[in-house]
N, C-alpha and C positions, 0 to 999 in steps of 0.2 A: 326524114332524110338527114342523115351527118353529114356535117363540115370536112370537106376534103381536108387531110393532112398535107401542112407541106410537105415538098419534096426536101430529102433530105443533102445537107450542102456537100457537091463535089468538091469542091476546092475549101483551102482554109489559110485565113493571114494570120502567122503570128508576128505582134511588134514584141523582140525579143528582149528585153530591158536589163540595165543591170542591179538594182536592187539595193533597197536601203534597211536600215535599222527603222527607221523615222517612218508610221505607217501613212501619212499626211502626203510624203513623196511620191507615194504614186497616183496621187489625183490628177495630175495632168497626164498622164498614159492613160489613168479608165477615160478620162475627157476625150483623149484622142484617139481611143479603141472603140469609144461609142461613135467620134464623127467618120471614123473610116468604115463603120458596120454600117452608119447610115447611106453611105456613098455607095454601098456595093452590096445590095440587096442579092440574098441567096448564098453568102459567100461568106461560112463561119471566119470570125474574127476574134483572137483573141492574145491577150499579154502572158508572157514566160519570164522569166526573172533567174538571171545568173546567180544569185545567189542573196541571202536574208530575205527574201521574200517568196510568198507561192501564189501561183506552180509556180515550179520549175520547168522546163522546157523537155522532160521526158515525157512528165505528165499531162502535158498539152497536145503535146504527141499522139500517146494514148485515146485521151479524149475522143480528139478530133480523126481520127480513127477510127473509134467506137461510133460516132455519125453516120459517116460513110464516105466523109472525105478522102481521097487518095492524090488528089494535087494539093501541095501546102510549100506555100510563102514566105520565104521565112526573114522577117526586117529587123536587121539590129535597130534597134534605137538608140545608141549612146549618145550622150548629147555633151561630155567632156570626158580624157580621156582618162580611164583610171590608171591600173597596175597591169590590167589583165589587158587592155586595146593595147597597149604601149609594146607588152613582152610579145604580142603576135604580130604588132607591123614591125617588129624590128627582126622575124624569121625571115 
């Protein structure tokens, strides 16, 4: 007899981040994409990155899509403000 497949995830979090040169930078997002994947079992989890890093957040998109997710999440992560948080809270 085979091992049941799991079900594949409805839902998906992305922490949407903004992205560095420095690849070291985002060890605390995988840290924190791993504790939030363990908190929410069944419920793809994963990091998109504004820009110098991948994915990017089309391509997360995608993905999680190609799953079979059709509810998705989606958490900025910024943790100081750059160029780009600044020009949207001042529309």
């Amino acid at each position: 007899m085979s091992a049941r497949q799991p079900d594949p995830p409805h839902q998906g979090i992305v922490l949407f981040c903004h992205g560095a040169r420095r690849p070291s930078w985002r060890e605390p997002f995988d840290a924190l994409r791993n504790e939030l994947a363990a908190r929410v079992p069944g419920v793809a989890v994963r990091l998109a990155f504004l820009e110098l890093m991948q994915p990017e957040l089309p391509a997360v998109f995608e993905e999680l899509h190609a799953l079979g997710a059709h509810r998705l999440l989606v958490v900025p992560v910024f943790l100081a403000p750059g160029a780009h948080t600044r020009r949207i809270c001042r529309a």
